[in-house]
N, C-alpha and C positions, 0 to 999 in steps of 0.2 A: 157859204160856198154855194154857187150855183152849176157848177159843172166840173166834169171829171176831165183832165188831160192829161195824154202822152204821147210818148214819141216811141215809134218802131222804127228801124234801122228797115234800110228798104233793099235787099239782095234776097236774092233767088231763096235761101234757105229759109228765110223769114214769113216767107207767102202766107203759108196756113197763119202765123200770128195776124198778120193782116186781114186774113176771112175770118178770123174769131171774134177781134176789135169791129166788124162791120157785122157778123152775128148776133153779138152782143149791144146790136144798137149804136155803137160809136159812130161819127161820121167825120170826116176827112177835115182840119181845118190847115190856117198857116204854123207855121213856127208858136212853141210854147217855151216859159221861162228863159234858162239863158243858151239854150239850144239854136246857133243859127240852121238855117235856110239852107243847105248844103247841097240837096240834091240829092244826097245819099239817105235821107230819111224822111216818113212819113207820119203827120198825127195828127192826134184824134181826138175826140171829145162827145162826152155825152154830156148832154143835158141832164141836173137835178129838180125834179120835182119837187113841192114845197112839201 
């Protein structure tokens, strides 16, 4: 495993989830697993260190 993802649902109430995920170093990619592209959510991924 080289990196961590997921997905946050992207509405008004979620915000702080999304400044924690970006606190904690995650940074913004496309769509993960079988999650599409919707528009209503957004995710993230950090990178694993060896």
């Amino acid at each position: 495993m080289t990196a961590l993802q997921h997905k946050v649902a992207h509405l008004a109430p979620l915000a702080a989830a999304v400044r924690l995920c970006e606190n904690l170093g995650f940074t913004e990619c496309g769509a993960v697993l079988e999650f599409p592209d919707s528009g209503f959510s957004r995710f993230f991924e950090k990178k694993l260190s060896a």
